[in-house]
N, C-alpha and C positions, 0 to 999 in steps of 0.2 A: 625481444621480438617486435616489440612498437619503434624504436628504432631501426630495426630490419624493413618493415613494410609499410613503414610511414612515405608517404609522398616526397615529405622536405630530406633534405639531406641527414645522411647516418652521422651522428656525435661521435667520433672513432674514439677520442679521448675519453670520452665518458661510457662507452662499450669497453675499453681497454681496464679502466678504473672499478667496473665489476666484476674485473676477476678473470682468469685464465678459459671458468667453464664458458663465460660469455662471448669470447675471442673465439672459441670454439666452434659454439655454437654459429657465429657471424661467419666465420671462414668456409662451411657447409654453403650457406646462402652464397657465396662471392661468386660463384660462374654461374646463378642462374639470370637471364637479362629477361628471361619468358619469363619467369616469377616476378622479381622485381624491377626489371629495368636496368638499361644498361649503365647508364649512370649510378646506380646506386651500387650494381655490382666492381666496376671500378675505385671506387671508396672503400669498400669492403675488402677489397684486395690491398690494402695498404697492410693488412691483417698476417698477409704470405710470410715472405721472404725477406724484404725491404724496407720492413714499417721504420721508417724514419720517426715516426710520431712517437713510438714504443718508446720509452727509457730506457738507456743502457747501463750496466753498471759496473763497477769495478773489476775488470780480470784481474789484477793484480794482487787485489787482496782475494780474489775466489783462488788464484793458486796458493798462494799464501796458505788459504784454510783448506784449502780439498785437495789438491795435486796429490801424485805420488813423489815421493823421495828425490832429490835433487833435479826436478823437474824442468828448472828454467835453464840446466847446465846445460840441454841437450840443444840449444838454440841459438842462433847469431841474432835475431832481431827478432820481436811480436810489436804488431801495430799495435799501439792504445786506442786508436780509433775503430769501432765496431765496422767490420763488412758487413752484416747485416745483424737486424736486433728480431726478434720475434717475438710469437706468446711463451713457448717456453724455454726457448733458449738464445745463446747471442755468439755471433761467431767472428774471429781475429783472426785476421791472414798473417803468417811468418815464416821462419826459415831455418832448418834443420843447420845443426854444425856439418853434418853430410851432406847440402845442400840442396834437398827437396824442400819445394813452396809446400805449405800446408798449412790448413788452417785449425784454429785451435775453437771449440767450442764446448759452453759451460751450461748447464742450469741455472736458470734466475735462483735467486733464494729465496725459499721458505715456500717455492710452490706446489710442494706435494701436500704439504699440510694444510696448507689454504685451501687448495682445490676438494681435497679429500672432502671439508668441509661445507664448501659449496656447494656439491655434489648432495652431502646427507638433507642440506637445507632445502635445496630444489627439490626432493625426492618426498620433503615431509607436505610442502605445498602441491607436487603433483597427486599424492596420493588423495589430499583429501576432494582436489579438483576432479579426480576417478570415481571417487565416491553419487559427486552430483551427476556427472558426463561416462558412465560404464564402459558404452559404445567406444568410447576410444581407446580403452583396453584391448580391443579387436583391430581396430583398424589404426595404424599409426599410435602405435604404445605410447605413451610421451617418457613413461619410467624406461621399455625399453629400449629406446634411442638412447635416451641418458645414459643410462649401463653400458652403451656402445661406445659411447663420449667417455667415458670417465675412465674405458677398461683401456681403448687403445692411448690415451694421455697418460693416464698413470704409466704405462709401456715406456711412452718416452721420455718420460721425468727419470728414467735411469737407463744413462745412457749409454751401459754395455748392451743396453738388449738391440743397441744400434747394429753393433757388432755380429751377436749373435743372429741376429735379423736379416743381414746383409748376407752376410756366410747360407745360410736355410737357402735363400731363393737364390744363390749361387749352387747351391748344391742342385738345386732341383734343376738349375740349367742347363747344368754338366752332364747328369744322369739323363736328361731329354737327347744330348747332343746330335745321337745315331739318330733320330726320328721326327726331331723338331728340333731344328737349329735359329738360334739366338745369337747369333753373331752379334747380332748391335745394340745388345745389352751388356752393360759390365758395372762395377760398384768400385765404388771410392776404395784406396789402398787406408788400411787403419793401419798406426801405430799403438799396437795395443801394450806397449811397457811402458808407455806416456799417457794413458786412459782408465780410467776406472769409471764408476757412475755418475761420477760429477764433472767431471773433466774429457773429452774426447780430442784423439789429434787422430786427421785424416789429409789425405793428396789434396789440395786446391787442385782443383780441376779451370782448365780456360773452355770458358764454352760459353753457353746460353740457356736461360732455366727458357721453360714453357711460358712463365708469368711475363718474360722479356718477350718472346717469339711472337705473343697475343700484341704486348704494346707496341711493337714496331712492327706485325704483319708480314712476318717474315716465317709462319711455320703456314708449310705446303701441305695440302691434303694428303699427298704422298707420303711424308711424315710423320703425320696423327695415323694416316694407316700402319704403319710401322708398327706404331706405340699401339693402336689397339691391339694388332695380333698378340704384341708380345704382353701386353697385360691383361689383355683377355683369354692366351694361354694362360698363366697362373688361376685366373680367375673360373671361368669355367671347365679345362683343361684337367689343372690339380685342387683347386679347392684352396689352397694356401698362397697366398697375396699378400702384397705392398697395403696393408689399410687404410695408407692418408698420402696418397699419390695425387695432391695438387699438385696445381702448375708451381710454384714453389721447391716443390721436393723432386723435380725430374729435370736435369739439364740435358744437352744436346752438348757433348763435347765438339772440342776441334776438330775430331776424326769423325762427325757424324754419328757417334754413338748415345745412344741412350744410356744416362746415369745415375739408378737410381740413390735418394740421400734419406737422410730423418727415416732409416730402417727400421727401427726400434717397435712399430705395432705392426707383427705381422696377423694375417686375420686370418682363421681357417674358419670354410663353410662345412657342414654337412655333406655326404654325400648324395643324399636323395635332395637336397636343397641345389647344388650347384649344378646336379644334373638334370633333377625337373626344369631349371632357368634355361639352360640352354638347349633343351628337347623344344621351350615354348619359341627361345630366337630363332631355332634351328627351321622351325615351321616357317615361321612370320616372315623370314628371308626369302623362303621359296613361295612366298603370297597361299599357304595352306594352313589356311584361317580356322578351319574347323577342328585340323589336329594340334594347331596351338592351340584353342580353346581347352582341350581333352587334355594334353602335355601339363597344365598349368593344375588338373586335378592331383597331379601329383604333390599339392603342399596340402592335402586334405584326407581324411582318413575315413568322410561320411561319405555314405553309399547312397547317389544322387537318384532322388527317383524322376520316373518320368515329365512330369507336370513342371519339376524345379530344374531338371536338368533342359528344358525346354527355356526358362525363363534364363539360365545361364547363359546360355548358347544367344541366345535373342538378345539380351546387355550387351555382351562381348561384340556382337558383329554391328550395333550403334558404337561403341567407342574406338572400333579400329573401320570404321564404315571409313575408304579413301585412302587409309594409315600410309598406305604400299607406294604411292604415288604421289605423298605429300613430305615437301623439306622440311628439315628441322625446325628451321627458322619459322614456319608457319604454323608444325605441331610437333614440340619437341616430346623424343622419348619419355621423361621424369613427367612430364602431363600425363602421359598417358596411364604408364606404370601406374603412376599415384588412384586415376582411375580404376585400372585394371585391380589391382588389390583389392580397393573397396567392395567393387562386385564382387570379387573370390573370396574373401570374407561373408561379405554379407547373405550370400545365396549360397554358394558352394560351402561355406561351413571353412575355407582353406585356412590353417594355419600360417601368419607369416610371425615366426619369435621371433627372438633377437639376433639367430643366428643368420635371418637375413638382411639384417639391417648394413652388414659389412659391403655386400655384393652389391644392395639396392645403392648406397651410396656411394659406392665407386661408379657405378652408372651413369651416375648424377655427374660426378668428376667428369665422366668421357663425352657425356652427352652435352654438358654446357663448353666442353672445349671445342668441339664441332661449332656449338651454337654462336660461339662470340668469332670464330677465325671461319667458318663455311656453311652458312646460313640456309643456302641454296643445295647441301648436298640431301639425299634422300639416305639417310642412316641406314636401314635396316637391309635395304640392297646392297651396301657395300659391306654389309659384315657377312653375306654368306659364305665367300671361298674361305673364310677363314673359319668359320662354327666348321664348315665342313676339314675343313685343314684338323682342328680339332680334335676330330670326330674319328678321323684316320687313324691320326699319328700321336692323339695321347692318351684319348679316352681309350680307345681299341675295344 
């Protein structure tokens, strides 16, 4: 974290060298520029997709040890040179003997047992940091973030659950089709008699991730609106969601379609969690400040009396005092939220567990994507047609 929100630049080598949970942890912080600054989030993003810096390591000897049974027959070429390396995986473009591009991608070694470790260690220094500091048990868990870290990675450290991951939010797009159509969503084609948990072979897709579209300013607001609806159907719509949909893990094919990758953590929210979220957007859209105040009572189960539900109502309408008429760029959503919580904690008594930590953070994902490619846009007005599109055709 002193690395994270130190002024001088991030040591990416030396974040990389503590471990998978810390690439982790760094990869959350990379789209916010309102946090940290936009320079530092550009460094941070070496962390995606592309980390040149990362180490690569032997595919040869990882099919060697992990492949399934005569594995390299089924192939004319595999590059030895990595298409991209990551925190937990590294992936090698090649070419079927039936001639589809596809690329092959492996788990690093030994990082589920490392990380599992890292994970117990931070968990035994968070707790005793709970002990002096309570209050953060309530607001910003620091153990339940971790637990959110640790459950959707472990997810992708085996990497059928990619498979199985992809196929879920495929099904649920199909079964929306009559009501909510998804047209320009679709997922990589898997070769799953050439894949197990260590080894995956899927379609090389020709296109453009998000991480590209930001550095070369080339993704239109008309296209993040795309992507919001369609990931903000899963998200407030069904409850079950892409968990780690950086700009890394979403390309823009040739066709213009949206394609999600790195499937493997899918998240599901609660139902009374995903739909108290979007009762409070649903408000904030239509500038009905009072009943998003009320909407958000829904993560709390204490019965506000007058005197405190006065002092609620009075915090909320200081932290969104303007909210409706001010751009991202000058008050990004994840400021706010992160406010908003604290007050709903700390007065209204609201619950936020762990199970909202999936949603809070995809927010974050949409809201620093706005933030770095359309600074100037006013968020919360452009999400209404779609809370309401929502509202229609999935929630019913």
């Amino acid at each position: 974290m002193r690395q994270i929100l130190r002024k001088k630049p991030a040591d990416i080598d030396w974040i990389q060298e503590q471990g998978l949970l810390a690439v982790k942890l760094a990869q959350i912080f990379a789209l916010r520029p309102d946090l940290i600054g936009e320079e530092k989030c550009q460094q941070l993003q070496q962390l995606y997709q592309h980390a040149t810096s990362i180490p690569s390591e032997n595919l040869f000897k990882t099919i060697e040890e992990k492949a399934p049974v005569n594995f390299l027959e089924s192939f004319t070429s595999i590059d030895e040179k990595p298409l991209a390396a990551a925190s937990v995986g590294q992936v090698h473009r090649a070419k079927l003997k039936t001639g589809e591009d596809v690329v092959i991608k492996f788990i690093k070694s030994s990082n589920a047992s490392t990380f599992k470790k890292e994970v117990a260690k931070m968990k035994r220094w968070l707790k005793i940091l709970l002990i002096f500091s309570p209050k953060l048990r309530k607001v910003g868990n620091p153990i339940a973030l971790l637990n959110h870290v640790s459950d959707y990675t472990l997810r992708e450290l085996n990497l059928s659950n990619e498979i199985k991951g992809a196929n879920e939010l495929n099904n649920i797009k199909n079964n929306l089709a009559n009501t909510f159509s998804m047209d320009l969503l679709r997922f990589p084609n898997y070769y799953e008699k050439l894949s197990n948990k260590d080894i995956l072979v899927s379609e090389y897709i020709e296109g453009e991730s998000l991480e590209e579209g930001i550095n070369n300013n080339s993704l239109s607001w008309e296209k993040l609106l795309e992507l919001f609806r369609i990931h903000g159907a899963f998200l407030f719509g069904v409850g079950t969601f892409h968990g780690d949909l950086h700009p890394g893990n979403c390309i823009i094919d040739s066709n213009g379609k949206f394609v999600f990758i790195d499937n493997g953590a899918i998240c599901y929210a609660p139902k009374h969690v995903n739909l108290t979220l979007f009762k409070f957007f649903e408000h904030l859209s239509k500038q009905e400040m009072d009943e998003a105040f009320h909407a958000l009572l829904g993560m709390t189960e204490y019965k506000l009396k007058e005197k405190r539900m006065k002092k609620y109502l009075k915090e909320m309408a200081k932290i969104y005092d303007g909210f409706e008429s001010k751009p991202v760029g000058e008050q990004s959503l994840t400021r706010i939220m992160m406010k908003t919580v604290k007050t709903a904690v700390n007065i209204a008594k609201a619950e936020f567990g762990e199970e909202a930590f999936p949603i809070i953070r995809a927010l974050m994902y949409l809201d620093g994507l706005v933030i770095r490619t359309h600074p100037d846009i006013v968020l919360i007005k452009s999400m209404g047609p779609y809370l309401e599109e929502f509202k229609n055709n999935i929630i019913l």
